[in-house]
C-alpha positions in Angstrom: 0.0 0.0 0.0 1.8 3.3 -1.0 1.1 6.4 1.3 3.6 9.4 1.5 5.7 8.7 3.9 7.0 5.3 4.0 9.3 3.2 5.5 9.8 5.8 8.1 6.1 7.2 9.8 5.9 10.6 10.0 4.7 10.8 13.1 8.3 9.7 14.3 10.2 12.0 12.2 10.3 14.4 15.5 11.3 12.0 17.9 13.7 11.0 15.5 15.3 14.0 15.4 15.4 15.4 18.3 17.0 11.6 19.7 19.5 12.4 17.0 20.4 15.6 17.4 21.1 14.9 20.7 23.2 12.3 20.1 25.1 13.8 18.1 25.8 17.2 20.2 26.8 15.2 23.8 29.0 12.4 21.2 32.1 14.4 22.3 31.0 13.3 25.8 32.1 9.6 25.0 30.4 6.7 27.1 27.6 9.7 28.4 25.9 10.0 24.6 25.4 6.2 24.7 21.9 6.4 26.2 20.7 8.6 23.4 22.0 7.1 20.8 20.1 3.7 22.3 17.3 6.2 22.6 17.2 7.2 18.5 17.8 3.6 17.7 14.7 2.7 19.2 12.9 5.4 17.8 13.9 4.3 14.6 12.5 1.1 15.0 9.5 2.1 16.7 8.4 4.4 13.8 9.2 1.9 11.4 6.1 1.7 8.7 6.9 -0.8 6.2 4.9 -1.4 3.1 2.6 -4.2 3.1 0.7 -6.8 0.6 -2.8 -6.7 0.9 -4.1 -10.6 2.3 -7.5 -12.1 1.2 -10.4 -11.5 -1.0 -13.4 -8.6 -0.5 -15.0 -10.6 2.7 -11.6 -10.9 4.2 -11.0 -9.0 7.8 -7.6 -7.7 7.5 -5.1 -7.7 11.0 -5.3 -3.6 11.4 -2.2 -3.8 14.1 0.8 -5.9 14.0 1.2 -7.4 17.4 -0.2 -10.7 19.0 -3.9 -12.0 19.4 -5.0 -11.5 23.0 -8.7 -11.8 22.0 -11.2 -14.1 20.2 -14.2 -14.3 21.6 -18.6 -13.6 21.1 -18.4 -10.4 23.1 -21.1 -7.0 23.2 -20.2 -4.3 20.5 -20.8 -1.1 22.8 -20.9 0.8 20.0 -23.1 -0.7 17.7 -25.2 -2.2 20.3 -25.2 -6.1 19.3 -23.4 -9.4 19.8 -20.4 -9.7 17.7 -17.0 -11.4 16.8 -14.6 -9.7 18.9 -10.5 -10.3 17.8 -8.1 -8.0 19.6 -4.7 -7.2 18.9 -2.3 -6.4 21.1 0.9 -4.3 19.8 4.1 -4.2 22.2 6.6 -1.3 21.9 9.2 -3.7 19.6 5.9 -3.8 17.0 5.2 -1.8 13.6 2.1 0.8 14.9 0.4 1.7 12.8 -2.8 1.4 11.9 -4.8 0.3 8.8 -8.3 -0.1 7.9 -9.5 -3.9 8.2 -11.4 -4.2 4.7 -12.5 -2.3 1.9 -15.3 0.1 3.4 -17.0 3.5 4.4 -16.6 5.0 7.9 -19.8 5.4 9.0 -19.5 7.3 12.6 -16.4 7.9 14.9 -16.0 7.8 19.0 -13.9 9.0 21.2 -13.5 8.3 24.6 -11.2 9.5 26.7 -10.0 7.2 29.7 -7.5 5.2 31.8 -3.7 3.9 30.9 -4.2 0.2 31.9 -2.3 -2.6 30.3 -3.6 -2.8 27.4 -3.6 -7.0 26.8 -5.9 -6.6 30.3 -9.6 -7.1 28.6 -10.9 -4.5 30.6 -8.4 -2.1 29.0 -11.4 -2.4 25.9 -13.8 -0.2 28.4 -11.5 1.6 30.6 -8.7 2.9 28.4 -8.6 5.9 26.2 -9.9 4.8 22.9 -11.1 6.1 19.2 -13.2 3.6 17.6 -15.0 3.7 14.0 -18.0 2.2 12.9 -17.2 0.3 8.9 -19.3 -0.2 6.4 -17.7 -2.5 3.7 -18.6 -2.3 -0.3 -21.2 -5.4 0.5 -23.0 -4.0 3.5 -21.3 -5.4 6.6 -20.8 -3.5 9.8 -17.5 -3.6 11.4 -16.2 -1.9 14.4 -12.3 -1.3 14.5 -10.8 0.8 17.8 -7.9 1.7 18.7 -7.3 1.7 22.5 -4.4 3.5 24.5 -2.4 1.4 26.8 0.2 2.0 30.1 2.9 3.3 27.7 1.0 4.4 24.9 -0.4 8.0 25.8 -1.4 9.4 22.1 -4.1 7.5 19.6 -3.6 9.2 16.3 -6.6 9.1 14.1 -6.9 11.3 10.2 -10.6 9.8 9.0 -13.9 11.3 9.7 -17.3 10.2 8.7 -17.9 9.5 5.1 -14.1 8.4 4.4 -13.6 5.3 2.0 -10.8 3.7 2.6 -9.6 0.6 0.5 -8.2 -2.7 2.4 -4.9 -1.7 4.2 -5.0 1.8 3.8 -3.9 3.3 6.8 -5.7 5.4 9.2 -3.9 5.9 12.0 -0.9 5.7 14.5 -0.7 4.9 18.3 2.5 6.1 20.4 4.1 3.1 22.4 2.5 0.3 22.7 -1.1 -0.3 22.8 -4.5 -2.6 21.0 -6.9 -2.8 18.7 -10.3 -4.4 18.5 -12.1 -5.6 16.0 -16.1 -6.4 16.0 -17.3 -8.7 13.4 -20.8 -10.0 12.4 -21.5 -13.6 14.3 -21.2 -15.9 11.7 -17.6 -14.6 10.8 -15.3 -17.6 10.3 -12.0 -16.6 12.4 -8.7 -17.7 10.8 -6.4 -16.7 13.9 -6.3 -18.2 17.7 -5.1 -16.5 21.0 -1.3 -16.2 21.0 -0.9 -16.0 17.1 1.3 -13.2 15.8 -0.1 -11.2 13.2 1.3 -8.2 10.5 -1.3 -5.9 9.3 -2.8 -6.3 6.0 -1.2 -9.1 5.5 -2.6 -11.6 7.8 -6.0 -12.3 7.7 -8.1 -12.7 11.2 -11.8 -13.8 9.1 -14.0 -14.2 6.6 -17.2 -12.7 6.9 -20.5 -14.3 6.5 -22.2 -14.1 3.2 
């Protein structure tokens, strides 16, 4: 998926700098500019945003967050108000963060909640934390729910689509600072390809295939 900033996220670019110019002015300090040159390093990797290959056919739910499954379950959509598939993703601070839209599809309405830091592989982290979820429409008239919830490091959910936004399968949406989750409510009747403990990369691994 091409975007204008890749490889590098551009919500790092900052960080990155700053960690680097840093570096760079206390290097005449010897062993003492170590730290922040471990500090830019892991900034680097952090804000990594590799290109990805789009998984699946039209019905296929897309991973939105690289990270490990922490979540499969029948569970209450508190948005939409109904049962639903409920796979969660849970992104450490060594994992890609970015975020990308599930499937092909409309947004339809956007929350936010502000909220608490808990660990965010805790489940109730998915009605405590900070959070910004939006409610997907795809092309065949399914109703997703994808949200992106803070966790204990992660302090900042990043979030550039409103209502009325189409966005195609893996085209990415947003960006959460330092480690954090993402939940994703499906229709019942959505076959899950993924169990708890899994590691997935988004847009390229696929978590279901929705009903027809």
């Amino acid at each position: 998926m091409n975007y204008p900033h890749p490889i590098i996220a551009k919500e790092g670019w900052p960080f990155i700098a700053a960690t680097l110019i840093l570096a760079l002015l206390l290097s005449s300090m010897g062993a003492w500019s170590i730290p922040f040159w471990i500090l830019f390093v892991f900034c680097v990797q952090f804000f990594r945003d590799p290109g990805r290959v789009v998984a699946g056919g039209p019905d296929s739910v897309l991973a939105p967050a690289d990270g490990r499954i922490v979540v499969v379950e029948e569970s209450e959509d508190p948005y939409l108000g109904r049962r639903a598939l409920k796979v969660s993703v849970f992104m450490n601070v060594f994992n890609v963060h970015s975020n990308r839209s599930p499937i092909e599809c409309t947004v339809q309405q956007k929350w936010y909640k502000p909220g608490s830091f808990l660990n965010a592989a805790l489940a109730k982290a998915s009605l405590e934390n900070e959070r910004c979820a939006l409610h997907l429409r795809t092309t065949r008239g399914h109703d997703l729910t994808c949200v992106q919830i803070a966790g204990l490091v992660a302090r900042r959910i990043l979030n550039y689509v409103e209502p009325g936004t189409a966005l195609a399968a893996g085209q990415r949406y947003g960006f959460i600072r330092f480690g954090s989750r993402v939940d994703v409510y499906m229709p019942l009747g959505s076959k899950v390809k993924v169990v708890i403990g899994d590691k997935v990369s988004a847009t390229s691994t696929v978590l279901a295939e929705l009903p027809e």
